[in-house]
N, C-alpha and C positions, 0 to 999 in steps of 0.2 A: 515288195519287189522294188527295187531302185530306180527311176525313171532314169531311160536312156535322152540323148541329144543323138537322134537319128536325120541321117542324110540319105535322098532319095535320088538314085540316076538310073532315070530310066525315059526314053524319047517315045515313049506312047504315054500323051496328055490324060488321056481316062485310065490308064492302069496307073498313071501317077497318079491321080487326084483319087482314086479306091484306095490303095496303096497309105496314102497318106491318113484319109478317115480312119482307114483300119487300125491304123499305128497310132494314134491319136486316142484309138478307143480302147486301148489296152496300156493306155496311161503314160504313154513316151512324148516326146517333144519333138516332134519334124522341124529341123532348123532349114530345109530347104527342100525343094525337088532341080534335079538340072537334069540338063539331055543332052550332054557333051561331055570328053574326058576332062577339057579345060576347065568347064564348070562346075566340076566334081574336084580337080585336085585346087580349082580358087578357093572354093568353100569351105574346104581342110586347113589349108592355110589362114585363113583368118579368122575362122571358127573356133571354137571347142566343137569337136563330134568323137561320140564316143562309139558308132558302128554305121556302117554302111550299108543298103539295097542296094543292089550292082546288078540290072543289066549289063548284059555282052554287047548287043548291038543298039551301038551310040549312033547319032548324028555327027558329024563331022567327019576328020580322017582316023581318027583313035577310037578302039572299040573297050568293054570296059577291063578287056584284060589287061591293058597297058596301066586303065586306074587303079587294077588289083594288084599290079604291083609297085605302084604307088603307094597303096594303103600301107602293103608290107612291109615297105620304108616305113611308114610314119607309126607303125604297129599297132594301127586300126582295125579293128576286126569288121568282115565285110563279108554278106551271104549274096552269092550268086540265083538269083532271081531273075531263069530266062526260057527260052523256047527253043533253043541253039543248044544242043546234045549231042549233035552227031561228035564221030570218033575224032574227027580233026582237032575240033573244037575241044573236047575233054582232055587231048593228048598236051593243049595250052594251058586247060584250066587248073591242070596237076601241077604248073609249074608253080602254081602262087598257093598260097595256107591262108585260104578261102573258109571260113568255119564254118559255113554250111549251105550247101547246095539245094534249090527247087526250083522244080519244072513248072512251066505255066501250061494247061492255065491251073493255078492254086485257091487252095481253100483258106478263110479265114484261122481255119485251126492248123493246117501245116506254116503259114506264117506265124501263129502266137507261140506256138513250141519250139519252133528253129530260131528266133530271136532267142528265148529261155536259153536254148540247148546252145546255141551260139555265147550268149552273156554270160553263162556259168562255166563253158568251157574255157573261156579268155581271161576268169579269174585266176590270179599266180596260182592259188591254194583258197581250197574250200577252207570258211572260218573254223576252227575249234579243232579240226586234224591234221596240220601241216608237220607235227613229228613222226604219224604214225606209221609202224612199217610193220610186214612179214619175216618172222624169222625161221630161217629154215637151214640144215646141216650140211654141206659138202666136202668128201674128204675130210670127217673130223673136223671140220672148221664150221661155227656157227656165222653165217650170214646174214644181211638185211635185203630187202627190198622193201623202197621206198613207195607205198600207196600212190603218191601222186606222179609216182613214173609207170603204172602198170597201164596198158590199155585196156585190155583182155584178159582170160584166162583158159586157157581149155583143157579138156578131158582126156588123158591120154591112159584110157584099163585105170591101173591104182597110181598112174600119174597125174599131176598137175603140170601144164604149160604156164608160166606167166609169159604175156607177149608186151615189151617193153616198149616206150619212145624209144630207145637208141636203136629200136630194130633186134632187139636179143631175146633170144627165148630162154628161161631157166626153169627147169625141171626139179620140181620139187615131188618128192615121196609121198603123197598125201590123194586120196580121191576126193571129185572136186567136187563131193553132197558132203564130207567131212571138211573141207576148206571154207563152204560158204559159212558153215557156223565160226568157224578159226576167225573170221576175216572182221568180222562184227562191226564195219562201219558203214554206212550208208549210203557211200558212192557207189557199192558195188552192188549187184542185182543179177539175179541168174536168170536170162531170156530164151535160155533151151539146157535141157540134161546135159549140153556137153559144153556150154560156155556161161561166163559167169565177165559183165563189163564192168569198165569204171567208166559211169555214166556219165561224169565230166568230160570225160574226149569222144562222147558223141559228134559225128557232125551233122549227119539229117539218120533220119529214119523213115522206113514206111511198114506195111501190114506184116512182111516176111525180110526184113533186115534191119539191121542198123548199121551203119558207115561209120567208121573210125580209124582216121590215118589214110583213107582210101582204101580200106582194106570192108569188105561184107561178113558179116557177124550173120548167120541165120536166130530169128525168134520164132519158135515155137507154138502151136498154135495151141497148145495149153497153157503157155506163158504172158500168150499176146495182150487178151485184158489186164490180166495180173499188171505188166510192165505200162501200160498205158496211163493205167491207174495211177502207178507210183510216180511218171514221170509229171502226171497231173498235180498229182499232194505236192510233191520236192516244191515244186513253185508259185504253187495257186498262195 
C-alpha cells in the first residue's frame, strides 16, 4: 500500500491527536493537524498533501466546507469526518466531490477502509485494466462500455442496467448472474442478487449500503461477509 502525506483539520485537539495516531498506525505520514480553513488551504499550499480529514465545524469564520472546495480546486481528495449530518448541512456537502463521508463518533476500521476506499477511488485507472470494456449489441450495432466509467449495475428480469458517471443507464440483454461471469475483472463484486459495483467509486459504506455518486447501493446480508472480506484482500 502506498504511504499517503495526510492533512488533518479538525478543531477538537484529542480527536486530532487520535486521528493522527491512528493514521500513523496504518503507515501514512500526517504532514500536519490545523483547526481552521486558513490553516488547511496554508498547508496545501506549501505542502505536498496527497488527501485530506475535513471536519465541517472549524474555528474561525470559514467552516470545512469552504476548504472542500478548496481541495476541489487543487484536486485533492478529502473525507468528511464530522458530527454535523443534519439536512442543511448534507444539502452543502453534495455540493463538493468529497470521496468519502463518516460520522463521529468512528471506528478505527471505518477510518482504515474509507482512506482505502477513498485512495483507490482517486486513482485515474486501476493498474493492469484501463482498456477493458463491455461489449454489448444495440440496433445491430456492436457497442463498448468502458469498465472504468460504470458505477453499478442492476437487475432488471433478463435485463442488465449499467448506471454510468455521466448519469446514463444502458440496458443490456443479458441477466446480471450471467454478466457477473461475462464481466471477469476484479473491480466489480456483486453485494445483493440484484446489483453488482465497481468498487472503485465506492465512497463510504456501512452493514446495509454502499454510497456511490450519492447514490445508496443495498448489500445483502448473504453477501455482507462475502464483500467485507474482499474489500479487506483488495488492500490488505
Amino acid at each position: 500500500m502506498d504511504r499517503l502525506r495526510v492533512l488533518i483539520v479538525e478543531d477538537n485537539s484529542l480527536i486530532a491527536f487520535e486521528l493522527s495516531k491512528n493514521i500513523a498506525s496504518m503507515g501514512h505520514h500526517v504532514v500536519d493537524t490545523v483547526s481552521t480553513a486558513y490553516g488547511a488551504e496554508t498547508v496545501v499550499e506549501q505542502q505536498a498533501v496527497d488527501m485530506v480529514i475535513l471536519d465541517i465545524n472549524l474555528k474561525g469564520d470559514r467552516d470545512g466546507i469552504s476548504v472542500a472546495k478548496f481541495l476541489d480546486g487543487k484536486q485533492i481528495p478529502f473525507i468528511f469526518l464530522t458530527s454535523y449530518y443534519d439536512e442543511a448541512t448534507l444539502d452543502r456537502v453534495k455540493e463538493t466531490h468529497f470521496a468519502a463521508f463518516i460520522a463521529k463518533p468512528y471506528t478505527e476500521l471505518d477510518l482504515r477502509l474509507n482512506i482505502e476506499l477513498a485512495r483507490r477511488r482517486n486513482q485515474p485507472v486501476m493498474e493492469g485494466h484501463n482498456t477493458k470494456f463491455y461489449t454489448y449489441t444495440d440496433n445491430k450495432m456492436t457497442k463498448k462500455i468502458y469498465y472504468q466509467d460504470v458505477l453499478f449495475i442492476k437487475s432488471e428480469d433478463n435485463y442488465s442496467i449499467f448506471h454510468t458517471k455521466e448519469k446514463k443507464e444502458i440496458i443490456v440483454r443479458i441477466p446480471l448472474k450471467n454478466l457477473a461471469d461475462e464481466l471477469g475483472d476484479k473491480r466489480f463484486f456483486k453485494i445483493h442478487r440484484s446489483y453488482i459495483i465497481n468498487v472503485d467509486k465506492i465512497q463510504s459504506f456501512s452493514n446495509n449500503t454502499v454510497v456511490i455518486e450519492g447514490l445508496q447501493v443495498p448489500i445483502s446480508s448473504s453477501h455482507r461477509k462475502e464483500f467485507k472480506e474482499f474489500i479487506n484482500d483488495l488492500w490488505s
